[in-house]
N, C-alpha and C positions, 0 to 999 in steps of 0.2 A: 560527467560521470568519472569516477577512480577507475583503473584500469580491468578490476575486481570487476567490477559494474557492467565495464564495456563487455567483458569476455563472456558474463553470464546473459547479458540484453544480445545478442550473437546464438547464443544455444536458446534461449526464448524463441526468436524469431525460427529457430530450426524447427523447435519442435511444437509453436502456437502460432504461428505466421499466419497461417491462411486461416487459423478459427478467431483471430483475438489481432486487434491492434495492440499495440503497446507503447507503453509511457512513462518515463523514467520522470524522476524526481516531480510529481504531484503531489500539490498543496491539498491538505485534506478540505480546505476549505472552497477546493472548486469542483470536488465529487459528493460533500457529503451537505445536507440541509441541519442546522441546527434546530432540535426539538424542543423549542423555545417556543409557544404559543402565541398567537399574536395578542389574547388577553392578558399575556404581562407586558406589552408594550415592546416598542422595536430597540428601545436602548438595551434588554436584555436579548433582544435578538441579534444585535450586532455586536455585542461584546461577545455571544456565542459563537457566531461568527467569526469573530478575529480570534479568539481563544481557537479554535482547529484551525483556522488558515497556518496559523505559527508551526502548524508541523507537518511534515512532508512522508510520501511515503519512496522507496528506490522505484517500483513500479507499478504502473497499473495495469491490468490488462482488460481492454473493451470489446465485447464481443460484437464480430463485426456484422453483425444482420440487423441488432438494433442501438449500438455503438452506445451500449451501455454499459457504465461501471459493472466488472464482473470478480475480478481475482485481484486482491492487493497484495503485493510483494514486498516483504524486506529482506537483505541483504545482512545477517547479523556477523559482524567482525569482533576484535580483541574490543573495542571501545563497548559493545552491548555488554559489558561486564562490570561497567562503571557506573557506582549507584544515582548518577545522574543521568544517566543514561538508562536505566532500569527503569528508571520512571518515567520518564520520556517513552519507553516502549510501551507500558500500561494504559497509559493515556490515551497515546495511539490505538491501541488492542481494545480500549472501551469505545472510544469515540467510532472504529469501525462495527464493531458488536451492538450495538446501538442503532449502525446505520443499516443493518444486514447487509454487510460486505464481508465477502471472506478475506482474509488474513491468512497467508502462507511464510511464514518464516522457515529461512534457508541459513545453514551455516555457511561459510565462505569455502570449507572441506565438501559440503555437503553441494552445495552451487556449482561444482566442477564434474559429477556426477548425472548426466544425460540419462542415465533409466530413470534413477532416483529421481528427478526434476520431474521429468514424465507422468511417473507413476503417481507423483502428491500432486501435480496438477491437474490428471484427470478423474483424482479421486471424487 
């Protein structure tokens, strides 16, 4: 984790600790199933497959009574400005929307801010 990472996975644990495990840098491809049918066959299942494995999220958070994927977390810096990087977050933002997983994006101003973190996590 960047040190960004560590400071805000620190105030997670403060204020989701005992409701949510957490989990920094997950491969979308080990929480999310791709909706690939098995009537097109499993070569379009595993390309679906490795098409989300390839992208990660900063965190996940699993609620801990049936430790399943609940709140996905990114971390947006100076680099989320980069038109390659724009679309790398859409991708992300559809592949979760898809998977009915929530998506919380935090600015790195905004990730230093303990109400603020709170208040959009328990929304």
């Amino acid at each position: 984790m960047t040190d960004t990472e560590h400071v805000f996975f620190k105030l997670l644990e403060r204020i989701v600790g005992n409701r949510y495990y957490i989990f920094p840098q997950i491969h979308l491809g080990t929480i999310v199933k791709p909706s690939v049918r098995w009537t097109y066959g499993w070569f379009l299942w595993r390309r679906a497959f490795f098409f989300s494995d390839k992208y990660s999220i900063d965190f996940l958070l699993c609620d801990r009574n049936e430790t399943a994927p609940s709140i996905a977390i990114e971390l947006d810096d100076k680099s989320h400005l980069r038109e390659k990087r724009r679309y790398r977050d859409q991708v992300v933002s559809k592949i979760l929307l898809e998977s009915n997983l929530r998506l919380l994006r935090f600015t790195v101003t905004e990730s230093l801010d303990p109400d603020l973190v709170k208040s959009r996590l328990m929304d």
